[in-house]
C-alpha positions in Angstrom: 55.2 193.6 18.1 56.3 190.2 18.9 55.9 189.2 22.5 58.8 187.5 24.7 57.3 184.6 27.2 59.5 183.0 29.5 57.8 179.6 30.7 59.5 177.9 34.0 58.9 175.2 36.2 59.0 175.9 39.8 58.7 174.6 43.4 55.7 175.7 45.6 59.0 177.5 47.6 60.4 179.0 44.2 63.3 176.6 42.9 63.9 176.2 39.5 66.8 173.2 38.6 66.7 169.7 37.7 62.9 169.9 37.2 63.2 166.8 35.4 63.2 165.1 39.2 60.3 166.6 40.7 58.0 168.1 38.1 56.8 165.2 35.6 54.9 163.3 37.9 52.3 166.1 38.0 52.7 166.3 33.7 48.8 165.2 32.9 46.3 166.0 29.5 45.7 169.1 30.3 49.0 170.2 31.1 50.4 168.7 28.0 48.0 170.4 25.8 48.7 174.2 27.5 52.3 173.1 26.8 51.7 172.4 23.4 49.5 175.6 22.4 52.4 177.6 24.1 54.8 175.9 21.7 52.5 176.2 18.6 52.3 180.4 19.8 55.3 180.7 19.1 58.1 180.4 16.3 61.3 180.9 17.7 63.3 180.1 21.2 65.6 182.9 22.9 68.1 180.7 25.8 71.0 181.0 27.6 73.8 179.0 27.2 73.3 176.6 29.5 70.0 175.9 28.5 70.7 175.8 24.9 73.6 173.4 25.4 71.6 171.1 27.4 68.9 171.3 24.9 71.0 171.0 21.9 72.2 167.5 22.9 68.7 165.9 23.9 66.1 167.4 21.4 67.6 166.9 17.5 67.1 163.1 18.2 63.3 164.0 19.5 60.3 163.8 16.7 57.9 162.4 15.3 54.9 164.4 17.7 53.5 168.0 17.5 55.4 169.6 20.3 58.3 168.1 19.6 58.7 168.3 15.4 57.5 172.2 16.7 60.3 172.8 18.7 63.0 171.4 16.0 62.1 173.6 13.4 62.0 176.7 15.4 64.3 179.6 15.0 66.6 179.5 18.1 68.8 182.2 19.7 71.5 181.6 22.0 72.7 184.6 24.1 76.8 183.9 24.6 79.7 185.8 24.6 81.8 182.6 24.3 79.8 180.1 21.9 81.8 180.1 18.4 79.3 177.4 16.3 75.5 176.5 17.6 75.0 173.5 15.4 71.0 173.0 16.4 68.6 173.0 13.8 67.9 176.9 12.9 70.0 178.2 15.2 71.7 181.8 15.8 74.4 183.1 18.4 73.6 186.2 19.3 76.8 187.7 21.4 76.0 189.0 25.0 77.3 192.6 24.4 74.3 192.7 21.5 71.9 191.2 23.8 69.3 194.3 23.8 69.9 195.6 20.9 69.7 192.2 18.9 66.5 190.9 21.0 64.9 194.5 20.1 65.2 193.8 16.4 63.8 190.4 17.2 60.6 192.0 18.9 60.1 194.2 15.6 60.5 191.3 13.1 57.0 189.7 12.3 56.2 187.0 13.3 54.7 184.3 16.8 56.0 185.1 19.9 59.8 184.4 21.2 59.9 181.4 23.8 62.4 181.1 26.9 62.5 178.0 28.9 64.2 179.3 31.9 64.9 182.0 34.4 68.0 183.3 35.1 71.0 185.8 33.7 69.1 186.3 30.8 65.1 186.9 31.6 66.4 189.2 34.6 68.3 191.6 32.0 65.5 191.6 29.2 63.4 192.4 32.2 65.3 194.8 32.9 65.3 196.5 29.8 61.7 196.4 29.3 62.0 193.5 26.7 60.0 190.8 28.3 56.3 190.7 28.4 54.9 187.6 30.1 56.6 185.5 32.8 54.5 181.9 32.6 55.3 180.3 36.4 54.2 176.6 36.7 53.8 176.4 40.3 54.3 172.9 41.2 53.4 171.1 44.9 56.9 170.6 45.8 59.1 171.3 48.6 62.5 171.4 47.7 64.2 173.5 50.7 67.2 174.3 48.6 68.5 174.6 44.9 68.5 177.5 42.2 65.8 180.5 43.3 63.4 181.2 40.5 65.1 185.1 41.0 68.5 185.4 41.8 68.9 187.7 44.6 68.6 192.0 44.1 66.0 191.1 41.3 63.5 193.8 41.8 60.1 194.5 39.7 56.4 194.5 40.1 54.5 192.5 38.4 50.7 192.2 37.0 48.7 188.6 37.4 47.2 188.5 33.9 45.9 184.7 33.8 45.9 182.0 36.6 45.3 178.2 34.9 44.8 175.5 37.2 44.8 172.2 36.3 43.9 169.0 38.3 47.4 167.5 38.9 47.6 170.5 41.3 50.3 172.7 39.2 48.8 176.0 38.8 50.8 178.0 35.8 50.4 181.7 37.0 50.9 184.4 34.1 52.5 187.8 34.9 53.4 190.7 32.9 56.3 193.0 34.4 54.9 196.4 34.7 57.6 198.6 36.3 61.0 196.8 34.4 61.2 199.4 31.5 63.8 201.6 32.1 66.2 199.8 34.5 70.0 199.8 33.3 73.1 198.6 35.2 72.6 194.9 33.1 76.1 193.5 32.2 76.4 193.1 28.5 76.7 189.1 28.3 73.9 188.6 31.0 72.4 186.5 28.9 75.6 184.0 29.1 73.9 181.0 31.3 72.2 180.5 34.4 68.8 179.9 32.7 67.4 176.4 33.6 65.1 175.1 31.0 61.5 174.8 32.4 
């Protein structure tokens, strides 16, 4: 079965937006070539709307390297319960009220594993629902004080450290696995509508 990664860049006190301002001075070889074997794992992107639409605008004029030629021909899947036409390269709407049973079919297809950039309205309900296997955390040496919180607040699981990767730029990507999500209902049927900021 296919696994479901959700890879996001965070502050040393857990905030997750604009990482464009604070996290590329810390981008370095080795970061870039984790990054890229992450993208090469994988064959298709699952995102919220928010992420997809920011994404959608910046990346189809992107090319002409490995991670990004990669991450244009990609499947992609936005979660949205309001998004009538996703004109990206490859790309499929699935609609909020679907979410788990659509991303459950997804899991079964063969295939790479399914990328998120992001955490948010959708990672907390596939979480939720026992759908998503790996959480990838780059842990950046930031202080921010303020901004969107890598969970939103009443987010509750325990997790398992499978893999810490340190690299010499200071960011430290730290790789859980959920281990007590399965079976937890009460998930909204378009949680997957936004709040996921691409990491």
């Amino acid at each position: 079965m296919r696994k479901i990664i959700a890879s996001t860049y965070s502050t040393f006190d857990g905030f997750i937006d604009n990482p464009h301002l604070w996290s590329m001075q810390y981008t370095n070889e080795q970061s870039m070539t984790y990054a890229l074997d992450l993208v090469l794992g994988s064959d298709a992107l699952l995102l919220g709307r928010e992420t997809y639409d920011g994404m959608a605008q910046a990346w189809p004029a992107m090319g002409g390297n490995p991670y990004a030629d990669q991450v244009n021909s990609m499947a992609k899947y936005v979660v949205s319960s309001t998004l009538e036409k996703a004109e990206w390269n490859n790309s499929t709407i699935i609609h909020g009220d679907d979410l788990v049973a659509d991303v459950t079919k997804l899991k079964e297809q063969p295939g790479e594993n399914i990328l998120i950039w992001g955490c948010g309205r959708l990672t907390d309900a596939l979480m939720e629902h026992g759908l998503l296997d790996e959480y990838r955390i780059w842990i950046c040496p930031v202080i921010r004080g303020g901004g969107q919180r890598l969970f939103r607040e009443g987010t509750e699981a325990t997790l398992e450290l499978l893999d810490a990767t340190t690299f010499d730029s200071g960011v430290v990507v730290l790789t859980y696995r959920p281990a007590s999500a399965a079976g937890k209902a009460g998930v909204s049927g378009d949680g997957g509508e936004d709040g996921d900021t691409a990491g």
